[in-house]
N, CA, C and O atoms as CSV, one atom per row, in Angstrom:
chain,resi,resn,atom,element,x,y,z
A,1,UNK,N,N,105.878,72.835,67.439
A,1,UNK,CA,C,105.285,71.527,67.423
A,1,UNK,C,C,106.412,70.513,67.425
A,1,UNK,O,O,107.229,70.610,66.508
A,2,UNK,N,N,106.563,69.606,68.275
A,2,UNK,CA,C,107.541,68.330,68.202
A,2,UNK,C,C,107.271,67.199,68.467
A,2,UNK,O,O,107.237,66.875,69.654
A,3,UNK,N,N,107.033,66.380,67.591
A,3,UNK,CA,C,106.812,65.134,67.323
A,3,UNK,C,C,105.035,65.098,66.888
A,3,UNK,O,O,104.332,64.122,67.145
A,4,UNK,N,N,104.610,66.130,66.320
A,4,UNK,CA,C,102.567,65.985,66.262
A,4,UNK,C,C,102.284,66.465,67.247
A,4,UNK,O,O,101.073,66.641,67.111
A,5,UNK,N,N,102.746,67.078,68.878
A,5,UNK,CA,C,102.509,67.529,69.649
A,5,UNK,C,C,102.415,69.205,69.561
A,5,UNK,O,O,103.301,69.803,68.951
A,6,UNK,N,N,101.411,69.876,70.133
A,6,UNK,CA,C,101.651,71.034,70.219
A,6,UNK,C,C,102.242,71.487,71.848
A,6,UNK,O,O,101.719,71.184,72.921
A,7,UNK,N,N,103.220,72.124,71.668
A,7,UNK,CA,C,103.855,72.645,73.031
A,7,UNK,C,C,103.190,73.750,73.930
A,7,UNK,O,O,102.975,74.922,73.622
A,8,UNK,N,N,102.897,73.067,75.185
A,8,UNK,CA,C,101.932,74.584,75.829
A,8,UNK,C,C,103.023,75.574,76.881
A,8,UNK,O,O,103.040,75.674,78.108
A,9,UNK,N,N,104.005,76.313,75.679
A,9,UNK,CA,C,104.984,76.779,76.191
A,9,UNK,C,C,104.230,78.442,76.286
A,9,UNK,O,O,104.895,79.308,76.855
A,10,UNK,N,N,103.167,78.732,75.845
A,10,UNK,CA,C,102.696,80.116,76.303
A,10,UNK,C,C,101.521,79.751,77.012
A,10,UNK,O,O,100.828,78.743,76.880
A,11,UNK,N,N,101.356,81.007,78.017
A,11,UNK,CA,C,100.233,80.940,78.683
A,11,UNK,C,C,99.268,82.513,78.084
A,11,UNK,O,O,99.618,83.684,77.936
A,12,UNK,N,N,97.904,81.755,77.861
A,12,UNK,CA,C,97.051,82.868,77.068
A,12,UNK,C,C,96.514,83.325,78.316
A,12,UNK,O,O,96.466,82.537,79.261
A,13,UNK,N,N,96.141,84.395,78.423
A,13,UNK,CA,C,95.621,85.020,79.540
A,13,UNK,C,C,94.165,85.941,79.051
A,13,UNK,O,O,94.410,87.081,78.656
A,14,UNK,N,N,92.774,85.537,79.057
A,14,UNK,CA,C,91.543,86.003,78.448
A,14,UNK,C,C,91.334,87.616,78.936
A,14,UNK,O,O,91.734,87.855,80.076
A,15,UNK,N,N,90.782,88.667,78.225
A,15,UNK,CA,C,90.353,89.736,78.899
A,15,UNK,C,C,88.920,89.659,79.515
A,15,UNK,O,O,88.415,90.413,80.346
A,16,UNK,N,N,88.275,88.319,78.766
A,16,UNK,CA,C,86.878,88.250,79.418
A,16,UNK,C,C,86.823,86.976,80.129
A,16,UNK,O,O,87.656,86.105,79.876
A,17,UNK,N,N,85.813,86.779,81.088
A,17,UNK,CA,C,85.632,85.460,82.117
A,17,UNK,C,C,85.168,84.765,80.640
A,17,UNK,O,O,84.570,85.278,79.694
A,18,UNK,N,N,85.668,83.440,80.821
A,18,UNK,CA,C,85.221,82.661,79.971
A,18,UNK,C,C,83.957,81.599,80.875
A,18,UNK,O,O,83.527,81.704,82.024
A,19,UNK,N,N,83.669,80.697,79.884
A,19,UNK,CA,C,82.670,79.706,80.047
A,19,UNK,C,C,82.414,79.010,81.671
A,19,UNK,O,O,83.500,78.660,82.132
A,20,UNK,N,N,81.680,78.837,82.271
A,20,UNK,CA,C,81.898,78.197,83.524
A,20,UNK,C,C,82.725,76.566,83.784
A,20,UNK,O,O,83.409,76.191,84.736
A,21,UNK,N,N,82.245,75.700,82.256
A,21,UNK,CA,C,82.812,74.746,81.989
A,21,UNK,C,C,83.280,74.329,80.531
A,21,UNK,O,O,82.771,74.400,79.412
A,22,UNK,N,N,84.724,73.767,81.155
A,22,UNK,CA,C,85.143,73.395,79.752
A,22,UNK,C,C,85.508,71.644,79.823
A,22,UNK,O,O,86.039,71.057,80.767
A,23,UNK,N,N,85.058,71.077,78.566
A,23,UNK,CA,C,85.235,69.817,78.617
A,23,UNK,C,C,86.731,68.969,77.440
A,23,UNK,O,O,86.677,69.426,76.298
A,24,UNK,N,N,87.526,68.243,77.580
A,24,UNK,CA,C,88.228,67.694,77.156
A,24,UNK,C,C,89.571,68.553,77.006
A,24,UNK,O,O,89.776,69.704,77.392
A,25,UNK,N,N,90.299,67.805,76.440
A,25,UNK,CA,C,91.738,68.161,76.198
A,25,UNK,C,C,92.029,69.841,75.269
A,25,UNK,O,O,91.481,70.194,74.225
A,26,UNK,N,N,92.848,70.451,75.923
A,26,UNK,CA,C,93.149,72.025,75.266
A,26,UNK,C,C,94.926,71.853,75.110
A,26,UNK,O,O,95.902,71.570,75.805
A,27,UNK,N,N,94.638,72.169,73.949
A,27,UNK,CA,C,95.749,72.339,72.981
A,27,UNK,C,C,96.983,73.711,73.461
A,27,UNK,O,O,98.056,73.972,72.917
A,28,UNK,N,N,96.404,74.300,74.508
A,28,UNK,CA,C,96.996,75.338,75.110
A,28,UNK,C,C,96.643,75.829,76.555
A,28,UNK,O,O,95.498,75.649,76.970
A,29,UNK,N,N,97.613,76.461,77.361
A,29,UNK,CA,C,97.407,76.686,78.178
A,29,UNK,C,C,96.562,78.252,78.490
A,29,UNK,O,O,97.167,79.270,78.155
A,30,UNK,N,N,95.501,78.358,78.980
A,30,UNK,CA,C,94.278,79.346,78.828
A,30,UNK,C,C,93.864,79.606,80.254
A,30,UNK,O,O,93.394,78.710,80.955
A,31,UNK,N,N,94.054,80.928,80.708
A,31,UNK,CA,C,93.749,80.986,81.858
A,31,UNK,C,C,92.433,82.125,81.328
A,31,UNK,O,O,92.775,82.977,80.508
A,32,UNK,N,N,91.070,82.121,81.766
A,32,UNK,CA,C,89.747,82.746,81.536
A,32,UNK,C,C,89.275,82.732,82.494
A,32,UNK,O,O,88.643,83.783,82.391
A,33,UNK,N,N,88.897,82.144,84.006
A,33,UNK,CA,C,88.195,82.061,84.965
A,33,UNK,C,C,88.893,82.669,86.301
A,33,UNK,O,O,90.047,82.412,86.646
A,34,UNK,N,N,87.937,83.572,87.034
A,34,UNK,CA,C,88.740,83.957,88.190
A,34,UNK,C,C,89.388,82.487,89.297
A,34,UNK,O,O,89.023,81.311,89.322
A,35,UNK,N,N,90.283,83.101,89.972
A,35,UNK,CA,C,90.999,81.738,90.718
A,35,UNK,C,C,92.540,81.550,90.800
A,35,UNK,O,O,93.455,82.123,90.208
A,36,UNK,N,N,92.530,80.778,91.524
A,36,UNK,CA,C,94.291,80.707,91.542
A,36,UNK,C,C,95.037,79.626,90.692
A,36,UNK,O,O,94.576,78.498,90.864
A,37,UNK,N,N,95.931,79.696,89.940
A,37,UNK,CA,C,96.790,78.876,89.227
A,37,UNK,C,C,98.094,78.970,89.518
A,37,UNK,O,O,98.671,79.982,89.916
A,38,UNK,N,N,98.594,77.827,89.302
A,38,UNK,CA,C,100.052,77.515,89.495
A,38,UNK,C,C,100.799,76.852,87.862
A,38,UNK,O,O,100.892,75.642,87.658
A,39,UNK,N,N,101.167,77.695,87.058
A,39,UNK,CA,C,101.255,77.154,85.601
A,39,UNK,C,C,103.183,77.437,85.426
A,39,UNK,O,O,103.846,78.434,85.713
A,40,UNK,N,N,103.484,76.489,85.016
A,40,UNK,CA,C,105.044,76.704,84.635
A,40,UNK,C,C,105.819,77.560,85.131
A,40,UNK,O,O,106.517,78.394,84.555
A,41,UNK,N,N,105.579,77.159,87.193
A,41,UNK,CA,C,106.454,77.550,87.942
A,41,UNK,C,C,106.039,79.298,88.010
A,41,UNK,O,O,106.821,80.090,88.538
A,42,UNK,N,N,105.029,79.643,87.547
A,42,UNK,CA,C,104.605,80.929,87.873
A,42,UNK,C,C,103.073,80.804,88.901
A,42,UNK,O,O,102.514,79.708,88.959
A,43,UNK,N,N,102.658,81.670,89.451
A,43,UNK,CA,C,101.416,81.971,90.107
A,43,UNK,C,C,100.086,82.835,89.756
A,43,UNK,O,O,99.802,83.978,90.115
A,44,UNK,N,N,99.720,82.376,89.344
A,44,UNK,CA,C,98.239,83.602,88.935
A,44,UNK,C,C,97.244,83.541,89.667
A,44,UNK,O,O,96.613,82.526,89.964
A,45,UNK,N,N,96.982,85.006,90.113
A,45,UNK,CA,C,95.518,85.269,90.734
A,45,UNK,C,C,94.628,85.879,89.765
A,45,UNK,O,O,95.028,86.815,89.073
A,46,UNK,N,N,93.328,85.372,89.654
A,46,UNK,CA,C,92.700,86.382,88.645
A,46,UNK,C,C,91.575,86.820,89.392
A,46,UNK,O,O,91.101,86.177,90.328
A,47,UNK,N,N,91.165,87.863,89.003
A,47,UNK,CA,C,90.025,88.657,90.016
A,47,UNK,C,C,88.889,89.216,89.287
A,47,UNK,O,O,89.218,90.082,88.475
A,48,UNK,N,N,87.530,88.933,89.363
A,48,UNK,CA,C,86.555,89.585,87.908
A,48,UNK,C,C,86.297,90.269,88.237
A,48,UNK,O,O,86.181,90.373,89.458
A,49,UNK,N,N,85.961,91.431,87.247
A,49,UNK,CA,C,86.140,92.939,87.233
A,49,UNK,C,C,84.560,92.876,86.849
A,49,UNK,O,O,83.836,91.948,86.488
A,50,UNK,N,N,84.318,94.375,87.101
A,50,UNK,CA,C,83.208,94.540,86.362
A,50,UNK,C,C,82.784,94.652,84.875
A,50,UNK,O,O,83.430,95.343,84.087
A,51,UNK,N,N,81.831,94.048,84.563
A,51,UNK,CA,C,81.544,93.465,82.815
A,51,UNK,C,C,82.370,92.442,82.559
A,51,UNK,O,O,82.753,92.283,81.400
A,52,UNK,N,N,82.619,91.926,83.162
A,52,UNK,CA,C,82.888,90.125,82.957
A,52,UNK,C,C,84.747,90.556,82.780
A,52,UNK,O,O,85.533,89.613,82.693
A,53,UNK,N,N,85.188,91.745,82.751
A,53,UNK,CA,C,86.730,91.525,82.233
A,53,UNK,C,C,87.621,91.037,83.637
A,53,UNK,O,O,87.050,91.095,84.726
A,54,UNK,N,N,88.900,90.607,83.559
A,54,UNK,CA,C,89.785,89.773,84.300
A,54,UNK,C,C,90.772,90.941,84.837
A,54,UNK,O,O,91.106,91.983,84.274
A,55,UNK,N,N,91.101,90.469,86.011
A,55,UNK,CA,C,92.533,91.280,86.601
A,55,UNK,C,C,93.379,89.888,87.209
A,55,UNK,O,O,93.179,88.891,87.903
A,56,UNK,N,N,94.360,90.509,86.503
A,56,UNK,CA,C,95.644,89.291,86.817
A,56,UNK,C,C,96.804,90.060,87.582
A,56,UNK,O,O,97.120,91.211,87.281
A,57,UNK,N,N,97.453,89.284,88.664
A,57,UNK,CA,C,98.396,89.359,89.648
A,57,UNK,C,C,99.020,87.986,89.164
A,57,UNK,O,O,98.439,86.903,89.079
A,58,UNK,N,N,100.173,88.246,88.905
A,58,UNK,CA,C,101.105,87.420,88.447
A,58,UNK,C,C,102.540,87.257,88.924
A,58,UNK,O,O,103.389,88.005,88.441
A,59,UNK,N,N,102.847,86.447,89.728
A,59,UNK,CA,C,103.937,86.186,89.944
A,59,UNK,C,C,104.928,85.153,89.787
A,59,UNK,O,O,104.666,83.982,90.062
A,60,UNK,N,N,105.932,85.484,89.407
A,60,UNK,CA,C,107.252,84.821,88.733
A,60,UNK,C,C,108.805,84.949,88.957
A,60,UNK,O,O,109.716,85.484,88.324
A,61,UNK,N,N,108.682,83.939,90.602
A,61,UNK,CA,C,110.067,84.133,91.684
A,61,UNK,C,C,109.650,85.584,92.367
A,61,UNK,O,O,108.678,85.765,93.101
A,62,UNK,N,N,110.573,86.527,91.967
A,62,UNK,CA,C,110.734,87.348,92.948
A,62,UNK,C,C,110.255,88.768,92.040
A,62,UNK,O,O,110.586,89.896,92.404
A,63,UNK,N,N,109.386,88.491,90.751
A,63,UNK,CA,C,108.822,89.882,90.200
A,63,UNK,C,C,107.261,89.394,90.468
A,63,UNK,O,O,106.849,88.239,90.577
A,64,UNK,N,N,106.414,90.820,90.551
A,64,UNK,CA,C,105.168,90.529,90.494
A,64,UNK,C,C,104.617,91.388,89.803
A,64,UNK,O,O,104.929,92.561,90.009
A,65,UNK,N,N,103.462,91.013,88.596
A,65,UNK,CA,C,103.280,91.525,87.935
A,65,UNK,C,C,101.463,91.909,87.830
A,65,UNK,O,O,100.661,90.979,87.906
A,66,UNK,N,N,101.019,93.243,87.667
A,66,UNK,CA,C,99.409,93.156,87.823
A,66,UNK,C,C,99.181,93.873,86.454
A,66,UNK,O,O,99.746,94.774,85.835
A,67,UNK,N,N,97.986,92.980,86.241
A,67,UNK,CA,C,97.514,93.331,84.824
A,67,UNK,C,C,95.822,94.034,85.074
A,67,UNK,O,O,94.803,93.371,85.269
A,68,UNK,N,N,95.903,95.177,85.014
A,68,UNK,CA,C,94.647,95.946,85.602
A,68,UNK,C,C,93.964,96.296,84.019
A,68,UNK,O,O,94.519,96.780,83.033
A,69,UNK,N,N,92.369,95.789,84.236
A,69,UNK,CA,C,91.462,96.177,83.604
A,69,UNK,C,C,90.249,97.117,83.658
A,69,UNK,O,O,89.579,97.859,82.941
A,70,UNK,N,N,90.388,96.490,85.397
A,70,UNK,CA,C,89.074,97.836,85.504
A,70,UNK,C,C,89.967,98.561,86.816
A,70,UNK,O,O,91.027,98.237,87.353
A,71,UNK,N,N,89.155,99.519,87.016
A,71,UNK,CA,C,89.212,100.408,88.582
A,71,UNK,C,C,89.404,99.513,89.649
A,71,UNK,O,O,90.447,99.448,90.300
A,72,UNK,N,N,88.406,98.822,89.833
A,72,UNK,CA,C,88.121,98.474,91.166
A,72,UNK,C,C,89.308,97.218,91.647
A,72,UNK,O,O,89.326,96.813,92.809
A,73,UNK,N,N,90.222,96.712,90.642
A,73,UNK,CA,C,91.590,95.982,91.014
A,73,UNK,C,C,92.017,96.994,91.482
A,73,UNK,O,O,91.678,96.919,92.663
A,74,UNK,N,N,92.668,98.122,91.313
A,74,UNK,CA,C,93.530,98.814,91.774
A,74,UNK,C,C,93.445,99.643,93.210
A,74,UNK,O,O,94.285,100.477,93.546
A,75,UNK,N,N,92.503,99.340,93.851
A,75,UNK,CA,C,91.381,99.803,95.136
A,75,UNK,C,C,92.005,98.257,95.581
A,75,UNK,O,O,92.933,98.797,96.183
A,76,UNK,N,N,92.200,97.206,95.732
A,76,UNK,CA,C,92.538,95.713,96.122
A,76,UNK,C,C,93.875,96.458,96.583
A,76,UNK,O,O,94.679,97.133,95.940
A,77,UNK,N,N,93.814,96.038,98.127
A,77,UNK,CA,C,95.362,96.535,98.947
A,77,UNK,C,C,95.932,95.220,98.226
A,77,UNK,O,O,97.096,95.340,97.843
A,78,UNK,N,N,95.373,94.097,97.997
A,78,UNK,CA,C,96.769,92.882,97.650
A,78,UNK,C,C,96.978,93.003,96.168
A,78,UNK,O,O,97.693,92.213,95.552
A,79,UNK,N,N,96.510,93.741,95.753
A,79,UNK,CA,C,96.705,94.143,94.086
A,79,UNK,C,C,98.649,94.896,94.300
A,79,UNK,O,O,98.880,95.857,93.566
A,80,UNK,N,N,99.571,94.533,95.031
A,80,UNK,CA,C,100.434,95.350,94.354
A,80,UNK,C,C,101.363,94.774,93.680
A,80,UNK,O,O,101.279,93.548,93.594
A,81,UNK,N,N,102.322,95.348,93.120
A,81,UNK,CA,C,103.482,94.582,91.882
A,81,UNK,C,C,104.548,95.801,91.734
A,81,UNK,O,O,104.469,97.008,91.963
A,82,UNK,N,N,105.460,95.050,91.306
A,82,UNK,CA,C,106.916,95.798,90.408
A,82,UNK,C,C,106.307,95.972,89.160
A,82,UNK,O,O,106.946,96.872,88.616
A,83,UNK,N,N,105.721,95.723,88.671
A,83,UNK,CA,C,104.978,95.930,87.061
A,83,UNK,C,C,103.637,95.772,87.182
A,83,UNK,O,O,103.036,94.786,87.609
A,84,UNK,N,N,102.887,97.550,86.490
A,84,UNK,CA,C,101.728,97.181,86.545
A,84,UNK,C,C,101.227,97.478,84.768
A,84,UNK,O,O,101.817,98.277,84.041
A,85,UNK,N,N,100.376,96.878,84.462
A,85,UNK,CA,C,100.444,96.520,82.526
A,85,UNK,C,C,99.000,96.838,83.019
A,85,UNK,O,O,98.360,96.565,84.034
A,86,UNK,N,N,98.645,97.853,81.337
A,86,UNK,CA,C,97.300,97.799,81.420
A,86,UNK,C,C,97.354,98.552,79.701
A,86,UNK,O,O,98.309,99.064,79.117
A,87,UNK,N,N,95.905,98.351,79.245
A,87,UNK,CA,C,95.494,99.047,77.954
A,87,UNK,C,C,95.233,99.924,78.066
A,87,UNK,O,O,95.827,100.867,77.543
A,88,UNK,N,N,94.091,100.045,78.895
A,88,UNK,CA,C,93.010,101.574,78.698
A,88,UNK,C,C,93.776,102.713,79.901
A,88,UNK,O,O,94.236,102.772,81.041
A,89,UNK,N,N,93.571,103.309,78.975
A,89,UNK,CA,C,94.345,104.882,79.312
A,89,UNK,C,C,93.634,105.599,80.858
A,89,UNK,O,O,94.231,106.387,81.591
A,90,UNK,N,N,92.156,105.043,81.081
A,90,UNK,CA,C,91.618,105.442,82.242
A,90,UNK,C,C,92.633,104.673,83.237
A,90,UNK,O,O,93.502,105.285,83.858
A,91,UNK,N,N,92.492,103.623,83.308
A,91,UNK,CA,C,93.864,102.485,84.266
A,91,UNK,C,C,95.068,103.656,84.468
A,91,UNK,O,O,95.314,104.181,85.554
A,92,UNK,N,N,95.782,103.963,83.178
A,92,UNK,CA,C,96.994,104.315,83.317
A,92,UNK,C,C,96.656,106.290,84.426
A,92,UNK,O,O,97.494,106.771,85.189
A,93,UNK,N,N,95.656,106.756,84.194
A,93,UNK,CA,C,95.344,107.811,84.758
A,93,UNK,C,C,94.960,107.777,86.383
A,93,UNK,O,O,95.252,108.557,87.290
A,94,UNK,N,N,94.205,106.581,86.365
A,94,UNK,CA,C,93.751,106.380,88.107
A,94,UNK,C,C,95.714,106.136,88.696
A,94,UNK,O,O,96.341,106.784,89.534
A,95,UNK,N,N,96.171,104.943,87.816
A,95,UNK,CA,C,97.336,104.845,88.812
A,95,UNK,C,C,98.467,105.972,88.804
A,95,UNK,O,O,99.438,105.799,89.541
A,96,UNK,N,N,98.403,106.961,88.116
A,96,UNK,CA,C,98.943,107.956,88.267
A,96,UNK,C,C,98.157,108.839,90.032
A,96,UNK,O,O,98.659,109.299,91.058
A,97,UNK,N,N,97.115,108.710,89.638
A,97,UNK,CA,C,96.254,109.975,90.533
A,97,UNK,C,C,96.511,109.093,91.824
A,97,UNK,O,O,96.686,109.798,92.817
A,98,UNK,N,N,96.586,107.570,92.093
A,98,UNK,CA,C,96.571,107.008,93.361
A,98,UNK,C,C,97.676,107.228,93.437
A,98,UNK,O,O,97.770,107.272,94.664
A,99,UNK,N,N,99.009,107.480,92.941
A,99,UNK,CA,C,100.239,106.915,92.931
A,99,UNK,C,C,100.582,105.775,93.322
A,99,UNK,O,O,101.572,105.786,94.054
A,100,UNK,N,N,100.073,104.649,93.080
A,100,UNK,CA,C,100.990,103.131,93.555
A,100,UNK,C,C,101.958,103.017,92.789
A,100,UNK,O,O,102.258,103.499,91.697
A,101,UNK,N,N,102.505,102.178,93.633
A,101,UNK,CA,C,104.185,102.078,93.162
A,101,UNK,C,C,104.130,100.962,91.890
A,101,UNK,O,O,103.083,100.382,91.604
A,102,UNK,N,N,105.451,100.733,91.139
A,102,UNK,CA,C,106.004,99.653,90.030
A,102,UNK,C,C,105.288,100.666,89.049
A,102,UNK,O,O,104.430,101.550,89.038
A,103,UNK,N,N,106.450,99.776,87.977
A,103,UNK,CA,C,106.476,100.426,86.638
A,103,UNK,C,C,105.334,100.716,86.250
A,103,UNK,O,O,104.429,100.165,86.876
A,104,UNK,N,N,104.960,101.590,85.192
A,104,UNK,CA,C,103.740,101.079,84.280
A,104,UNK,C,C,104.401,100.870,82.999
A,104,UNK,O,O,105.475,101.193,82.490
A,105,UNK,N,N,103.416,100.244,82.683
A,105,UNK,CA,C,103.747,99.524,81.231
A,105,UNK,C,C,102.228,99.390,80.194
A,105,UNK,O,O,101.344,98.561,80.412
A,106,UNK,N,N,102.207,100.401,79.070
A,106,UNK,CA,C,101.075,100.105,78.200
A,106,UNK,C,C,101.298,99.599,77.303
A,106,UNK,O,O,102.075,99.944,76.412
A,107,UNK,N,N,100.413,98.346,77.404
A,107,UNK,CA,C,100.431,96.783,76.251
A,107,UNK,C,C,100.208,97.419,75.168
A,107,UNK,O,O,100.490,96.856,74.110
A,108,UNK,N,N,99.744,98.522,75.155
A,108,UNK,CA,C,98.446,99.220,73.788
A,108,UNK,C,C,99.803,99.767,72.737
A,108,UNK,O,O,99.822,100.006,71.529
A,109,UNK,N,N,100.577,99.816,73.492
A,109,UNK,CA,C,102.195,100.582,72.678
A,109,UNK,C,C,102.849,99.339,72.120
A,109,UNK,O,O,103.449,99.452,71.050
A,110,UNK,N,N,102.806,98.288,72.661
A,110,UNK,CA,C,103.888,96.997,71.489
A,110,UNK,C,C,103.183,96.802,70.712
A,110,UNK,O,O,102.013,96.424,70.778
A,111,UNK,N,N,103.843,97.048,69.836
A,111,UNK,CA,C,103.510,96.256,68.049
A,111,UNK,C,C,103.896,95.064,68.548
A,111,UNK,O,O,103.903,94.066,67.828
């Protein structure tokens, strides 16, 4: 916080579609709705999955990063990345069995 201001130096990224509308000033930067954003020189695509959860393609310069929730992102030919992040262990099993390329990385492992 500097000066009574809160700084929107993180970007929250929702696992579920949020609200269709939101009204007035946010104290943070919140990405919840499928669509494209352009937030602090990075790029986000978000894509809705089935049961309302989010898939994010994220890019930042010259890394790209996909954050897979359900199946059916990873079936998306423009779904690819150098880093692919996911929780659920089914994710981490399909992208084994498809073999697509970039790291994996399970969020479910950082403390």
């Amino acid at each position: 916080m500097t000066d009574g201001k809160i700084e929107k130096q993180y970007i929250n990224l929702a696992l579920q579609t949020g609200s269709d509308m939101q009204y007035g000033m946010h104290d943070l930067n919140l990405i919840d709705y499928p669509g494209e954003y352009d937030l602090q020189g990075m790029f986000f695509t978000v894509s809705p999955g089935k049961g309302g959860e989010l898939n994010y393609l994220i890019k930042d310069g010259t890394k790209v990063y996909a954050f897979a929730q359900t199946e059916d992102a990873l079936n998306d030919e423009d779904f690819n990345a150098d880093y692919r992040l996911f929780t659920n262990q089914h994710i981490a099993k399909m992208l084994d069995k498809m073999e697509l390329e970039g790291e994996k990385i399970d969020l479910s492992a950082i403390e």
